[in-house]
N, CA, C and O atoms as a MOPAC input file, in Angstrom:
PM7 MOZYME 1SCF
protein

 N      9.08500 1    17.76600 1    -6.58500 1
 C      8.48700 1    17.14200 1    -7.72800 1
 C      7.53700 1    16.03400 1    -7.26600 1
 O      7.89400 1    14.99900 1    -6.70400 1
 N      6.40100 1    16.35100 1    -7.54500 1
 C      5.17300 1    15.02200 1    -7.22700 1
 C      5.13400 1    14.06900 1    -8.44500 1
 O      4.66900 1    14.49700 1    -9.50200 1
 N      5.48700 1    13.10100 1    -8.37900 1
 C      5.40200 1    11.63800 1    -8.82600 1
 C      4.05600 1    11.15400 1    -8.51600 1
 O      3.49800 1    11.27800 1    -7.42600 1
 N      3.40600 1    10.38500 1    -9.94300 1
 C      2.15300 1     9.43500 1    -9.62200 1
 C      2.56400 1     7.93700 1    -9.80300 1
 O      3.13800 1     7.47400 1   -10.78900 1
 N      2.13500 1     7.19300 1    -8.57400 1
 C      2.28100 1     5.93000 1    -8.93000 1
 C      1.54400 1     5.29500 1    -9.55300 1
 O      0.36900 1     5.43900 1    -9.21400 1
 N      1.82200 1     4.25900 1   -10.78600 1
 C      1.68200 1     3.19300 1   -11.39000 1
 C      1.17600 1     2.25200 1   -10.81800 1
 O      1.84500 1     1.25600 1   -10.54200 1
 N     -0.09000 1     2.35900 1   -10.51900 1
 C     -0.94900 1     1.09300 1    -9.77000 1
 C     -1.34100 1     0.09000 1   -11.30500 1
 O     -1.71500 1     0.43200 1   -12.42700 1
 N     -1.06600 1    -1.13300 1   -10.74400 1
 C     -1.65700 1    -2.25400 1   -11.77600 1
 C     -2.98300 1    -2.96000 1   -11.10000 1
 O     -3.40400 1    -2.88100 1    -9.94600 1
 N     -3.31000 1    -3.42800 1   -11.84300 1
 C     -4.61100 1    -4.11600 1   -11.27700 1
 C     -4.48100 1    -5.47900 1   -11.57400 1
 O     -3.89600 1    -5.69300 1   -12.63600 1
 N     -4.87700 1    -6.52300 1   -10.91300 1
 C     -4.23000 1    -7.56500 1   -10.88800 1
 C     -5.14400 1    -8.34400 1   -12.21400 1
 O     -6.10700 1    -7.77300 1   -12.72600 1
 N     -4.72700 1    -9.55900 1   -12.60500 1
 C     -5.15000 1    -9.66400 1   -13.74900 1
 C     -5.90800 1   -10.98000 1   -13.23400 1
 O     -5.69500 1   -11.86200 1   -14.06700 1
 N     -6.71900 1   -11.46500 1   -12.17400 1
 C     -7.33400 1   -12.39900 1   -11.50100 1
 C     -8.63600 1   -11.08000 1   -10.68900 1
 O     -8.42500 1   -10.09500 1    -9.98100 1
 N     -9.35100 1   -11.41300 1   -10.98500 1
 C    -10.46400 1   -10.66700 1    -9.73000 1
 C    -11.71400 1   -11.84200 1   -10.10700 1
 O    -11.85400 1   -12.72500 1   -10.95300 1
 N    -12.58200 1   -11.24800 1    -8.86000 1
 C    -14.03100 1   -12.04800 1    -8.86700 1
 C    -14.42300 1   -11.81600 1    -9.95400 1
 O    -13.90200 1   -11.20900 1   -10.89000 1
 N    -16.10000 1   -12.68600 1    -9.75700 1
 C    -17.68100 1   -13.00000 1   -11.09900 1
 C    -18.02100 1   -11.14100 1   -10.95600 1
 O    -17.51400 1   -10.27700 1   -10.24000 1
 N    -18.67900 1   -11.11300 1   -11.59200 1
 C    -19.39000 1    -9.46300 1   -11.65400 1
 C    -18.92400 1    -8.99700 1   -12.70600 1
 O    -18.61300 1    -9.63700 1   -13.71000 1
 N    -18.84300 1    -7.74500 1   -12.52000 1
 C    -18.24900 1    -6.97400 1   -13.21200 1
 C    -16.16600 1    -6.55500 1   -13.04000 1
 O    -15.40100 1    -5.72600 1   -13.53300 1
 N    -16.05700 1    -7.66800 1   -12.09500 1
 C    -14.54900 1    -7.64200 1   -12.31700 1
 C    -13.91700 1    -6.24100 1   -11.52100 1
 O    -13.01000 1    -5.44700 1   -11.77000 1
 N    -14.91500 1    -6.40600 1   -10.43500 1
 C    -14.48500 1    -4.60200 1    -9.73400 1
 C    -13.89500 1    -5.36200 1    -8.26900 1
 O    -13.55600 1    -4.64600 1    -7.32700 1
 N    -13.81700 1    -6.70200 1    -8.18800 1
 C    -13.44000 1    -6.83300 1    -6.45300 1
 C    -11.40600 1    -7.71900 1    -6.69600 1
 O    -10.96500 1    -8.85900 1    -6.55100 1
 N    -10.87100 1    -6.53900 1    -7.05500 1
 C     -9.41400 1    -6.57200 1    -7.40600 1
 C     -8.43900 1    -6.30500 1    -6.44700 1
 O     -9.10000 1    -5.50900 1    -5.78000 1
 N     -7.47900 1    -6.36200 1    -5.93500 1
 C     -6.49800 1    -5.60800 1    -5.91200 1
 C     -5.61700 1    -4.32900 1    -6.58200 1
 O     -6.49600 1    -3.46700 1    -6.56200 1
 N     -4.78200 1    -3.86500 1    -6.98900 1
 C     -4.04600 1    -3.08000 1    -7.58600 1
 C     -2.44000 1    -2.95600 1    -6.90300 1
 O     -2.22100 1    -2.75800 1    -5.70800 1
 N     -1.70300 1    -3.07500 1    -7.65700 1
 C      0.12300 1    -3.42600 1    -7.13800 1
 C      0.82800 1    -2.52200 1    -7.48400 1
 O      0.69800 1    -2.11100 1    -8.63700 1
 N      1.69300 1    -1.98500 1    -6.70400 1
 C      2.26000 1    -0.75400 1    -7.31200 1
 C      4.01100 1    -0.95300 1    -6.61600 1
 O      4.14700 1    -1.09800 1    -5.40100 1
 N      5.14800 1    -0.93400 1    -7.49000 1
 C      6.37400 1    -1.02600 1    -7.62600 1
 C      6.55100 1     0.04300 1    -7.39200 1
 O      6.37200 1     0.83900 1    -8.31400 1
 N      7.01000 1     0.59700 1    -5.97000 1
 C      7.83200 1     2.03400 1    -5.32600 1
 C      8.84900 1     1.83800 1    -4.97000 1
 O      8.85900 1     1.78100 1    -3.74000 1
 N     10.36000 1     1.60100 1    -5.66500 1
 C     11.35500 1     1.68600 1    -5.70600 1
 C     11.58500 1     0.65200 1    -4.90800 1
 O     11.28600 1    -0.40500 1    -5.46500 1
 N     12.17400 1     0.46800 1    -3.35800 1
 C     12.47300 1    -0.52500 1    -2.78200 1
 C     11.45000 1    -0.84600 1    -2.62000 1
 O     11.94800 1    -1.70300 1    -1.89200 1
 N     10.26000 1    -1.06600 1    -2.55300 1
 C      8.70900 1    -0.92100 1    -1.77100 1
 C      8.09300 1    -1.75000 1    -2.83900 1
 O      8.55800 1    -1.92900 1    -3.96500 1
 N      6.83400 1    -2.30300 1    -2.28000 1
 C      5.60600 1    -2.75300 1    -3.31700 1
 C      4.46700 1    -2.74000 1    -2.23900 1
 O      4.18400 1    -3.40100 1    -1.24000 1
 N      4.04800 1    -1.87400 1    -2.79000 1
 C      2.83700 1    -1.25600 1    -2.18100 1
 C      0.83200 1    -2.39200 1    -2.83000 1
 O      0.43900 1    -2.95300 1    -3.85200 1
 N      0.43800 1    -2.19400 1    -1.83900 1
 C     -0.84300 1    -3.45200 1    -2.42500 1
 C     -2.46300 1    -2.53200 1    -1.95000 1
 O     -2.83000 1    -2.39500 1    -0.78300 1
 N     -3.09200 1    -2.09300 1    -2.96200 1
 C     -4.31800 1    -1.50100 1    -2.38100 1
 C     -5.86100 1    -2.08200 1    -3.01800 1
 O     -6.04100 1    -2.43700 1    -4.18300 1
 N     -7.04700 1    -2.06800 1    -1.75100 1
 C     -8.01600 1    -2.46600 1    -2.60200 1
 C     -8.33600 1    -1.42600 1    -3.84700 1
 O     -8.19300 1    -0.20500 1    -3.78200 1
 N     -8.72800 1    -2.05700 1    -4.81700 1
 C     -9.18500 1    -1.38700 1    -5.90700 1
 C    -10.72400 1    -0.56300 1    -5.78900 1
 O    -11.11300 1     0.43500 1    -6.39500 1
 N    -11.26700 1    -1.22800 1    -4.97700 1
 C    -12.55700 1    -0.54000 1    -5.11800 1
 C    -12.61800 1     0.93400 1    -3.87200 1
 O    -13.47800 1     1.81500 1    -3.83300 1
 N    -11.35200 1     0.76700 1    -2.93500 1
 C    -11.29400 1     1.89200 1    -2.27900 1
 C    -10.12900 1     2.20300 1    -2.30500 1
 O     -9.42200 1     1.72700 1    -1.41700 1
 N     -9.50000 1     3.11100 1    -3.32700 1
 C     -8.07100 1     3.18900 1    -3.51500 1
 C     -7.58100 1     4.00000 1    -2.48000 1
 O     -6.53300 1     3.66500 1    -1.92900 1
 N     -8.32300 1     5.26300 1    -2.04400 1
 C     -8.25200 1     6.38000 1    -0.72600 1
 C     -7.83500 1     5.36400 1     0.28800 1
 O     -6.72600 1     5.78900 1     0.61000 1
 N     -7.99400 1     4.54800 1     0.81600 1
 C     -8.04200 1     3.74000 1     2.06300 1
 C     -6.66100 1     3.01700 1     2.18500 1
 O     -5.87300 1     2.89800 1     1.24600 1
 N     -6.48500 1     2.60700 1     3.29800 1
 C     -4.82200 1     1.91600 1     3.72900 1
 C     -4.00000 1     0.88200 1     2.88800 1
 O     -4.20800 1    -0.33100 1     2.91600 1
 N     -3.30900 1     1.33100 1     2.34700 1
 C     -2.22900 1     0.80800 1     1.72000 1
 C     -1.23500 1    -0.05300 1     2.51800 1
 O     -0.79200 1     0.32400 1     3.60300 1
 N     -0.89900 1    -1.22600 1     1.94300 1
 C     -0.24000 1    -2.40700 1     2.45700 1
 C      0.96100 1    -2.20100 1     1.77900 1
 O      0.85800 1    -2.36000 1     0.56300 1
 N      2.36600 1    -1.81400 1     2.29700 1
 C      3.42500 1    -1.99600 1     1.84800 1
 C      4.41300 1    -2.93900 1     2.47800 1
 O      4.72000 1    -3.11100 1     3.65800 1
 N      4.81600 1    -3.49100 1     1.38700 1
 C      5.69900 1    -4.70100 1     1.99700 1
 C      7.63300 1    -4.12600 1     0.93000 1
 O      7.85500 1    -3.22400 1     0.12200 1
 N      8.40300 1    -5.03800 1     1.44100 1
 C      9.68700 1    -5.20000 1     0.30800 1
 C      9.50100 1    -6.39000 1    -0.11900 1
 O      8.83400 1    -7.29100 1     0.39000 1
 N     10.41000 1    -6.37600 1    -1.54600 1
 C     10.26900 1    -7.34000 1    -1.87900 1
 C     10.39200 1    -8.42600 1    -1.95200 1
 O      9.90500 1    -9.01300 1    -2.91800 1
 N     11.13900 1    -9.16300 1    -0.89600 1
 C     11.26500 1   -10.33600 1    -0.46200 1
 C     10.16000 1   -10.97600 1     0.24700 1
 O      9.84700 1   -12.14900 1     0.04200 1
 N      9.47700 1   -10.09500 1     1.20600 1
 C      8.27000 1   -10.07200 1     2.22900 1
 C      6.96800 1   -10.22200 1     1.60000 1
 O      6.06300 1   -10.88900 1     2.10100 1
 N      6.85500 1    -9.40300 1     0.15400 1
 C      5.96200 1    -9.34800 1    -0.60800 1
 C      5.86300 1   -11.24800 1    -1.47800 1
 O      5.08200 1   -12.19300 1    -1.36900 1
 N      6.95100 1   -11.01600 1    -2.16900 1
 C      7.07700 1   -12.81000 1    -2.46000 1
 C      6.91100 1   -13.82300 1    -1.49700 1
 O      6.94500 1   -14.98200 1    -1.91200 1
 N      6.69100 1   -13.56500 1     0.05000 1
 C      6.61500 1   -15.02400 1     0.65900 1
 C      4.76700 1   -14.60300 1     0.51500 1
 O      4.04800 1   -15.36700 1    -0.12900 1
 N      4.21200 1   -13.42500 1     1.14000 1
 C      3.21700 1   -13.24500 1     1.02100 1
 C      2.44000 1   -13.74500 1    -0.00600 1
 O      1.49100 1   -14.46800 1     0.29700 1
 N      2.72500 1   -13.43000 1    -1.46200 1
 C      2.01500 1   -14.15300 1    -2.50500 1
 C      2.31000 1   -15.59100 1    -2.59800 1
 O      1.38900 1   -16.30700 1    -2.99300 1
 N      3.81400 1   -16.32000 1    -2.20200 1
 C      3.55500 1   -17.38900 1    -2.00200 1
 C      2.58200 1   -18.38000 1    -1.01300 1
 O      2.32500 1   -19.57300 1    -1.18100 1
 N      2.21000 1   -17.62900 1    -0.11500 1
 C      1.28900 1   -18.31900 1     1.47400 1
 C      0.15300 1   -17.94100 1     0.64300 1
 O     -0.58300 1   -18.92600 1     0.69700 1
 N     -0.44200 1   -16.99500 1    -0.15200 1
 C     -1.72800 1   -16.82300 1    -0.86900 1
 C     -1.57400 1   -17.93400 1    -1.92500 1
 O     -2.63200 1   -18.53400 1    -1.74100 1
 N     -1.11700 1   -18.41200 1    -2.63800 1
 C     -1.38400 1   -19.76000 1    -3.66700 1
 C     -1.33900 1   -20.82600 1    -2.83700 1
 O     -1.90800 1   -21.90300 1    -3.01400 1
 N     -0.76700 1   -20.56200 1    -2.08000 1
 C     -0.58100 1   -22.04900 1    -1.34000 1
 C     -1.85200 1   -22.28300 1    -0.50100 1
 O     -2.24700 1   -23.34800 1    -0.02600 1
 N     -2.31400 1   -21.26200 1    -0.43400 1
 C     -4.46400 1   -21.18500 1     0.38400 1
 C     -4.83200 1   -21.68000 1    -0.21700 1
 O     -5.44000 1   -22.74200 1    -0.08000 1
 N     -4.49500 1   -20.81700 1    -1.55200 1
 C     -5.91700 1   -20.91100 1    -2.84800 1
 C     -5.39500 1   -22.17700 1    -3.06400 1
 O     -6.50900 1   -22.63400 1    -3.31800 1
 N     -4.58700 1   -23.25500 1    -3.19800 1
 C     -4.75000 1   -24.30800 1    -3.59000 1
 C     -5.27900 1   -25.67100 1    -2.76800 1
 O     -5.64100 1   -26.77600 1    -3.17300 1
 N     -5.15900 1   -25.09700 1    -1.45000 1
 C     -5.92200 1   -26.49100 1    -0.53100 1
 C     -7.04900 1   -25.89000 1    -0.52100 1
 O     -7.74900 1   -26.36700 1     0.37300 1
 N     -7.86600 1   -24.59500 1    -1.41300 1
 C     -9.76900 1   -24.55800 1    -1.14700 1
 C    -10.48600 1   -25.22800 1    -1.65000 1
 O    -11.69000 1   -25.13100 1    -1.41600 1

């Protein structure tokens, strides 16, 4: 049975037309992270503990820029 994953798109992207995104996708133990504008291309999977320090070290950038 082939399953499609549920990619989200993050609800923060650049000026433009809103095309330079991410997309997040919840695979059971997994959370998978791909660019949006090349979805074909390498996928970043983390768990979810690994995934939460990750987005935590990303706010914590974006807030000393």
């Amino acid at each position: 049975m082939i399953t499609r994953t549920a990619w989200k798109k993050s609800s923060f992207s650049g000026g433009g037309e809103g095309n330079d995104c991410v997309e997040v996708a919840h695979q059971g133990t997994r959370i998978s992270v791909r660019d949006s504008k090349a979805p074909a291309r390498a996928v970043l999977t983390f768990r979810p503990h690994t995934f939460a320090v990750f987005i935590g070290a990303l706010r914590a950038t974006s807030s000393t820029s």
